[in-house]
VOVORO-625366 format. One record per residue (C-alpha): residue in three letters; residue number from 1; x, y, z. Coordinates in steps of 0.05 Angstrom, whole numbers, plus 5000, padded with zeros to 4 digits. Each point is the difference from the previous one (the first is absolute). Layout:
<zagus>
<marke->ALA | papa->NUM | px->X | py->Y | pz->Z> $
...
</zagus>
This chain:
<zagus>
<marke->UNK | papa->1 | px->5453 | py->5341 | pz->5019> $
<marke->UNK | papa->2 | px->4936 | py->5025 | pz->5023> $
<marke->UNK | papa->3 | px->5001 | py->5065 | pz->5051> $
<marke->UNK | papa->4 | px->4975 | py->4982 | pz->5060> $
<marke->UNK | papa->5 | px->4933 | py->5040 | pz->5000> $
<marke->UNK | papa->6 | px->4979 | py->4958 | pz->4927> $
<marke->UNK | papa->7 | px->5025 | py->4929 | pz->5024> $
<marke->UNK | papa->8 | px->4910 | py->4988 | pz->5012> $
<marke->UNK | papa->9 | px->4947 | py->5035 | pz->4995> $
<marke->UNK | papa->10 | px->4985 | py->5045 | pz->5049> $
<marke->UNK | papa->11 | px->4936 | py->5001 | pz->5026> $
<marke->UNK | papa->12 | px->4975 | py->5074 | pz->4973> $
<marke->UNK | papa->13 | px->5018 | py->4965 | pz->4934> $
<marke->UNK | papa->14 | px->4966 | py->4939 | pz->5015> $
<marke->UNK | papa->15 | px->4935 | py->5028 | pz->5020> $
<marke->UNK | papa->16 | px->5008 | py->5044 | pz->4933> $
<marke->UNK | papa->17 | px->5012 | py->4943 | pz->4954> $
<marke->UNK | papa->18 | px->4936 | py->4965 | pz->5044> $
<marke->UNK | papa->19 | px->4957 | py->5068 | pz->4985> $
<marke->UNK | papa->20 | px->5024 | py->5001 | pz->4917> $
<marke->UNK | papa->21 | px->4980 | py->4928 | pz->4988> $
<marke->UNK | papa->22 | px->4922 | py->4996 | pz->4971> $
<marke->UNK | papa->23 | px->4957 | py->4960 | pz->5055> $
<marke->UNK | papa->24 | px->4974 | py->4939 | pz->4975> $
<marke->UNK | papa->25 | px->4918 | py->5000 | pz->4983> $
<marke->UNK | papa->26 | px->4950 | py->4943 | pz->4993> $
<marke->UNK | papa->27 | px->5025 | py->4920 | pz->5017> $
<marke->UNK | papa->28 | px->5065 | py->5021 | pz->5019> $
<marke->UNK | papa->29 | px->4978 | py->5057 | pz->5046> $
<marke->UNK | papa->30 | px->4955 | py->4939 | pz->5037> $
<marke->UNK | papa->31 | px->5061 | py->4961 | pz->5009> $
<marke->UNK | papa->32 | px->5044 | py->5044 | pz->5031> $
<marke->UNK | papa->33 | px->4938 | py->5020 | pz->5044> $
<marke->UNK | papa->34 | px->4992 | py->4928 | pz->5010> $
<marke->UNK | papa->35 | px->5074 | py->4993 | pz->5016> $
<marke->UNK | papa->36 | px->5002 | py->5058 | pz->5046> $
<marke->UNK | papa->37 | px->4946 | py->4972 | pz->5041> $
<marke->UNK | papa->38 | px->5015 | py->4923 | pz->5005> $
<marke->UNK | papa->39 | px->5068 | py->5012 | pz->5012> $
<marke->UNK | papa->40 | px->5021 | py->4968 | pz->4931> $
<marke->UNK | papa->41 | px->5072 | py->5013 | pz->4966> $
<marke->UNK | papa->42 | px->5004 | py->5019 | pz->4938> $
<marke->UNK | papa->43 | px->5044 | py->5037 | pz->4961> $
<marke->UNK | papa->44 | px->5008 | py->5075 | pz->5008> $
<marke->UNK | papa->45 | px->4969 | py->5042 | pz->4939> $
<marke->UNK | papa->46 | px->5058 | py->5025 | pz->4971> $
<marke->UNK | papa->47 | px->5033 | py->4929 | pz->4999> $
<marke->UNK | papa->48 | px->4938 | py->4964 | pz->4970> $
<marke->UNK | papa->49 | px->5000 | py->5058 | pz->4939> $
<marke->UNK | papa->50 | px->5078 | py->4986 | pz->5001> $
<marke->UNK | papa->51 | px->4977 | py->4930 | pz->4991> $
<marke->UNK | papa->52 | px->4955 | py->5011 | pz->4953> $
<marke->UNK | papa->53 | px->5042 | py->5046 | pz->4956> $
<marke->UNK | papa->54 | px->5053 | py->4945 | pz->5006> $
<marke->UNK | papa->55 | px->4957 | py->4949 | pz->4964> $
<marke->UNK | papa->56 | px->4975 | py->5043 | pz->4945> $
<marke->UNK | papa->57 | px->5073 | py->5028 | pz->4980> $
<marke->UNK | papa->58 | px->5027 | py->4928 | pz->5003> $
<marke->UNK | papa->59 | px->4942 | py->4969 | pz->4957> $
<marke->UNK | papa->60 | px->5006 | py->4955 | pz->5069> $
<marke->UNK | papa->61 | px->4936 | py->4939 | pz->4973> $
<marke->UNK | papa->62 | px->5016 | py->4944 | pz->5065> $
<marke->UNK | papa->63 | px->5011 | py->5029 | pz->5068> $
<marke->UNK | papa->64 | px->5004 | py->4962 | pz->5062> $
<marke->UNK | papa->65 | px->4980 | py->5029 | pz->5069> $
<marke->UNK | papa->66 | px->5017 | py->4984 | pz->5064> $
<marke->UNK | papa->67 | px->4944 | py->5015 | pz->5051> $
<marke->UNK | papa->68 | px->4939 | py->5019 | pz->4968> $
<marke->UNK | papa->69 | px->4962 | py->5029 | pz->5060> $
<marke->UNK | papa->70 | px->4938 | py->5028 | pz->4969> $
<marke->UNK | papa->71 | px->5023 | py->5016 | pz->4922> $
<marke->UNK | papa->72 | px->5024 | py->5069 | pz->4997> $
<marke->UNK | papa->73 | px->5062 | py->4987 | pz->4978> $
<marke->UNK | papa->74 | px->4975 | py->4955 | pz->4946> $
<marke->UNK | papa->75 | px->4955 | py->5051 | pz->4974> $
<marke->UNK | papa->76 | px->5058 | py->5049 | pz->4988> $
<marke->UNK | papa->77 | px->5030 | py->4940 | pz->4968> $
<marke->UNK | papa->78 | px->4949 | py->4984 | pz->4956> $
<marke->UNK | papa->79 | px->4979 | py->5069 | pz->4979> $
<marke->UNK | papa->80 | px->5077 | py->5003 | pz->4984> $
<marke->UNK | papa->81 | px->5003 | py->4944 | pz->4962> $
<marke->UNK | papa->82 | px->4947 | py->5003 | pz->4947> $
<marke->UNK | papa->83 | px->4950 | py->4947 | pz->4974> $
<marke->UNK | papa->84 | px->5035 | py->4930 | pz->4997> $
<marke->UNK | papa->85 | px->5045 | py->5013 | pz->5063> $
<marke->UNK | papa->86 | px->4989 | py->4955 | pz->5060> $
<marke->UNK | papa->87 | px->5023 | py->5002 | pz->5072> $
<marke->UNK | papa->88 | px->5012 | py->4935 | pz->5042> $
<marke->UNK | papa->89 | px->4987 | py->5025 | pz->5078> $
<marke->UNK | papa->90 | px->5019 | py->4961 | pz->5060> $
<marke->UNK | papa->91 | px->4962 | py->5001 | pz->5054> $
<marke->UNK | papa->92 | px->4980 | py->4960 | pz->5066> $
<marke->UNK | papa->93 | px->4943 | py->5034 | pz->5034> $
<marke->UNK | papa->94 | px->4930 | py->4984 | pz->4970> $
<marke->UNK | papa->95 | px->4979 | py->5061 | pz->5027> $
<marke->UNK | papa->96 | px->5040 | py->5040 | pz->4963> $
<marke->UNK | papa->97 | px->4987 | py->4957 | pz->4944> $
<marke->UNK | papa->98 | px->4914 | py->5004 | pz->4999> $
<marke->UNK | papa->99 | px->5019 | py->5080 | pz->5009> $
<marke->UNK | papa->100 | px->5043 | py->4999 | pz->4936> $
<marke->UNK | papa->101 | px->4965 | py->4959 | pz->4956> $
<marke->UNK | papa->102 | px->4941 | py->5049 | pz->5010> $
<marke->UNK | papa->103 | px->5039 | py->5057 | pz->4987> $
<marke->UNK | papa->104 | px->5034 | py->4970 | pz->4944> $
<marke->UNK | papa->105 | px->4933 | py->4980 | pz->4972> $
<marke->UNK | papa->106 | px->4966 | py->5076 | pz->4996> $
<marke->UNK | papa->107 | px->5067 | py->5019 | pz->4968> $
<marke->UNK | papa->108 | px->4984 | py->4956 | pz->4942> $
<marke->UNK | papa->109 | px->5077 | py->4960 | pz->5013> $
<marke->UNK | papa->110 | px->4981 | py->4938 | pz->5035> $
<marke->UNK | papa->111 | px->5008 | py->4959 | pz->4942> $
<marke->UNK | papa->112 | px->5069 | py->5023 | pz->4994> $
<marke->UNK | papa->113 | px->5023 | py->4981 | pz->5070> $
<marke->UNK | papa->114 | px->5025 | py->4937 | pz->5024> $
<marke->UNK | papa->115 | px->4996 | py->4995 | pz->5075> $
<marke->UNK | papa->116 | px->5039 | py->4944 | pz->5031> $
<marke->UNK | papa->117 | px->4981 | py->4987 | pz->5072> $
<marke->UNK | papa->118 | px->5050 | py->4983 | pz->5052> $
<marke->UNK | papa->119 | px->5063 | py->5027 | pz->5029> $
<marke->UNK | papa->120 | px->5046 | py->5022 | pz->4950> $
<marke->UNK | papa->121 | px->5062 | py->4954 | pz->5020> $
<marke->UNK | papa->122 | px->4946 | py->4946 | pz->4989> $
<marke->UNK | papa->123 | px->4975 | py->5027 | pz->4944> $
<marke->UNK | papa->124 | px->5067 | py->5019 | pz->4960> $
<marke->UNK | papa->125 | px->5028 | py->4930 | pz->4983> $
<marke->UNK | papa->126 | px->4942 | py->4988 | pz->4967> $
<marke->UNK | papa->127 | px->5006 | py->5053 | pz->4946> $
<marke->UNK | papa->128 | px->5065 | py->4969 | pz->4976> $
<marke->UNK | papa->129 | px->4999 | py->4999 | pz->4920> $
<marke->UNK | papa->130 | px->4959 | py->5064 | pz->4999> $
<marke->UNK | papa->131 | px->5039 | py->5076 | pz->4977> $
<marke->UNK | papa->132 | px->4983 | py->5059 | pz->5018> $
<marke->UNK | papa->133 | px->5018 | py->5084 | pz->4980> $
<marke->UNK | papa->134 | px->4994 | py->5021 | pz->5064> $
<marke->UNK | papa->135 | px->4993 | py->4983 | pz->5081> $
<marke->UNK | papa->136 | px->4977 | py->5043 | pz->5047> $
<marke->UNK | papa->137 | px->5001 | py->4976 | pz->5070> $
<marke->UNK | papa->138 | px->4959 | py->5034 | pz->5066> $
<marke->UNK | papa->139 | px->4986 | py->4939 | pz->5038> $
<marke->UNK | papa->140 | px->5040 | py->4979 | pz->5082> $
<marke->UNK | papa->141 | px->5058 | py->5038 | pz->5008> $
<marke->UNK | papa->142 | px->5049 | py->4945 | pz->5030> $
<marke->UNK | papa->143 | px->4979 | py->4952 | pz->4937> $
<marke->UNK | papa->144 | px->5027 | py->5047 | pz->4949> $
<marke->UNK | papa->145 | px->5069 | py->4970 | pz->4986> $
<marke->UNK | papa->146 | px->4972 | py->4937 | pz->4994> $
<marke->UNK | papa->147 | px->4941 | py->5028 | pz->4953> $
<marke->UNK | papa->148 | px->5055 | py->5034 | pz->4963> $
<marke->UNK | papa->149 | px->5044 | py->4935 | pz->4988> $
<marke->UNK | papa->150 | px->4934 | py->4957 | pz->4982> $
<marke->UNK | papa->151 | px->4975 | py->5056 | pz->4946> $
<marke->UNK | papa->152 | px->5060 | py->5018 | pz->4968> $
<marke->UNK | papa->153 | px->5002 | py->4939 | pz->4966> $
<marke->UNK | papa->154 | px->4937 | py->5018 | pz->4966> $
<marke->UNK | papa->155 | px->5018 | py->5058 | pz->4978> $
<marke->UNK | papa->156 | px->5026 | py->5017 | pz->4919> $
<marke->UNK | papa->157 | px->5071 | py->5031 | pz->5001> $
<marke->UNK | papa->158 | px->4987 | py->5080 | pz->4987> $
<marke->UNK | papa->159 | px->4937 | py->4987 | pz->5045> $
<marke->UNK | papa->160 | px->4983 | py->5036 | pz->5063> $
<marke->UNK | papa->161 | px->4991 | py->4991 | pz->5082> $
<marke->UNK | papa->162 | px->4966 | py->5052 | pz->5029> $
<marke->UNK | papa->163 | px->4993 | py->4999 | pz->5079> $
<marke->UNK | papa->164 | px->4972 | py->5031 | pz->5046> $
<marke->UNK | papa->165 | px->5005 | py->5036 | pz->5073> $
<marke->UNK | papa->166 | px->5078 | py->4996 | pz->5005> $
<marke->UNK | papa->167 | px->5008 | py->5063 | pz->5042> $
<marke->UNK | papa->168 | px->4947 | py->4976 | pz->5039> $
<marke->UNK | papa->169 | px->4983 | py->5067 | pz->5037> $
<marke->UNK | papa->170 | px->5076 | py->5008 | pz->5002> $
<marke->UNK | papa->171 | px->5009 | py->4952 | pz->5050> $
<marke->UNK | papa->172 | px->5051 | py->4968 | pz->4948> $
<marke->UNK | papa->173 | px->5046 | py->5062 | pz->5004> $
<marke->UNK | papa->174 | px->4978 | py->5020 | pz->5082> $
<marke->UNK | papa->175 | px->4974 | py->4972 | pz->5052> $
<marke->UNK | papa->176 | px->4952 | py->4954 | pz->5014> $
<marke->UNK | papa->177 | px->4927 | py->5031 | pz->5021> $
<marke->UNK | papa->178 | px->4977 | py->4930 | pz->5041> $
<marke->UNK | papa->179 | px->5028 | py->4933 | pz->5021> $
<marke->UNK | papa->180 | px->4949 | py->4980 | pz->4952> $
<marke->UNK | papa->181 | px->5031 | py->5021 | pz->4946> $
<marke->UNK | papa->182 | px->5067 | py->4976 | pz->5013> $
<marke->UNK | papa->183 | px->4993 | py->4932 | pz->4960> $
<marke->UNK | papa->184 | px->4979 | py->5038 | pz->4933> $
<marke->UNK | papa->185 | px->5043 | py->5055 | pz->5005> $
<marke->UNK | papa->186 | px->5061 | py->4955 | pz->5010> $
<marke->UNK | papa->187 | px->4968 | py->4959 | pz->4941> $
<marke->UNK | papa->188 | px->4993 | py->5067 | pz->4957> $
<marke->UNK | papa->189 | px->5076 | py->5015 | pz->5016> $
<marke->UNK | papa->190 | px->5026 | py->4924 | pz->4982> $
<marke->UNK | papa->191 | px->4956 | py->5011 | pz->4933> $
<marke->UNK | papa->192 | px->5021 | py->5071 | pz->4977> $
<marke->UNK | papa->193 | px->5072 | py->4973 | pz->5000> $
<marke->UNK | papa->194 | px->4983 | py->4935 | pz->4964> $
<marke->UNK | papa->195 | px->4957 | py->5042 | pz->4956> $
<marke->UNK | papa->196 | px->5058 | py->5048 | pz->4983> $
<marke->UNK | papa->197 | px->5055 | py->4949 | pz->4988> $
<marke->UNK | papa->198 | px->4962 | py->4948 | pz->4963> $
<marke->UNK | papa->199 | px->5047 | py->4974 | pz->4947> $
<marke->UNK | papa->200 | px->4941 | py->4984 | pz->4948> $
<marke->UNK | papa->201 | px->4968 | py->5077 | pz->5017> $
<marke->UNK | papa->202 | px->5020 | py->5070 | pz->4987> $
<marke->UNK | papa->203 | px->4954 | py->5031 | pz->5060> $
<marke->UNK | papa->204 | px->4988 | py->5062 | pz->5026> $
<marke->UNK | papa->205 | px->4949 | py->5020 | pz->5064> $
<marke->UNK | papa->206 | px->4964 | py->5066 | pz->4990> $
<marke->UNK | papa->207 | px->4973 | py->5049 | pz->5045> $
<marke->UNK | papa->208 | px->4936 | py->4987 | pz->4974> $
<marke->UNK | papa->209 | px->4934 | py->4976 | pz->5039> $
<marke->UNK | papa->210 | px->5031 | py->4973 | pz->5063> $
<marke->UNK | papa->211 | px->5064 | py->4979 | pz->4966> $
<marke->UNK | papa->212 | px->4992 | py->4959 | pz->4927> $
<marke->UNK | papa->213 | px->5053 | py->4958 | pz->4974> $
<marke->UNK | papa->214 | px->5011 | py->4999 | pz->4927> $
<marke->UNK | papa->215 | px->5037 | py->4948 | pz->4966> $
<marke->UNK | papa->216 | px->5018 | py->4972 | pz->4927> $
<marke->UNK | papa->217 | px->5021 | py->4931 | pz->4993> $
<marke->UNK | papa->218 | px->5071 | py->4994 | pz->4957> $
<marke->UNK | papa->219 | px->5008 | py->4921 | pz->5011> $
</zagus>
């Protein structure tokens, strides 16, 4: 068992691990700037090079994302990936959408993105047929069980869910910063144990980012 002082990162360590990590330069740099300004989530730097590391030790070439926002994710993806790997993106907003295509488009990869528009437990039935290497879902918080159940299905056996935000500030392990955060939290906490105990996953959650589960499928 962990001593108490190394159960998390503390945040002298955090801010260290923050400092050794290279910043990000051209596109990417403009969408995090973008994201800082407009309020957008995306993934945390070290969890979108986690991602992206993920996809090039795996050899991951189909990857389906739940809640594209703007693309960052999918860039990391892609970059990951290699020539002849694709990403299939969920996403409702159109806004988000016009953003990401752009983006997408500078970086060269917008041929090798699929973005189907809608809400994701929409949108999920009809993939059926289709297999994926890996899942990585960022998308509403008190929707993730059910995105979990509808993807799974998708997924190869030995393939991966990645998810995101599961500490979720640490509300998930403390207490709850605002009444309107109660609904998500709770959701977070309902997920993390589905998550854990998932008879078809061996999972994990990792102190990484704002809390990224990490999953194989073994059935």
């Amino acid at each position: 068992m962990k001593a108490r002082l190394d159960a998390i990162v503390r945040p002298e360590q955090a801010e260290y691990l923050e400092r050794l990590l290279p910043a990000n330069d051209g596109l990417l740099a403009e969408m995090e700037a973008y994201a800082e300004e407009h309020r957008v989530p995306i993934a945390d730097r070290e969890v979108a090079r986690f991602i992206e590391i993920t996809a090039r030790a795996t050899g991951a070439r189909r990857v389906l994302e739940i809640g594209m926002a703007i693309g960052y994710t999918v860039v990391h993806l892609l970059q990951g990936m290699g020539d002849g790997g694709e990403v299939v993106t969920i996403e409702p907003s159109e806004e988000m959408i016009a953003r990401g295509e752009g983006y997408l488009g500078r970086a060269g990869l917008r041929d090798r993105v699929r973005i189907e528009r809608g809400f994701a437990l929409e949108v999920l039935p009809r993939l059926a047929g289709e297999t994926f290497d890996a899942i990585f879902l960022d998308a509403l918080k008190e929707e993730y069980v059910q995105y979990l159940e509808l993807s799974l299905p998708l997924l190869r056996e030995g393939g991966l869910v990645i998810v995101d935000n599961l500490l979720w500030g640490g509300q998930v392990a403390g207490e709850i910063s605002s009444p309107e955060q109660t609904a998500s939290t709770q959701a977070l906490r309902e997920f993390n144990q589905v998550f854990i105990r998932h008879p078809q996953l061996l999972s994990v959650i990792l102190p990484v980012g704002d809390g990224l589960g990490y999953a194989v499928k073994t059935g």
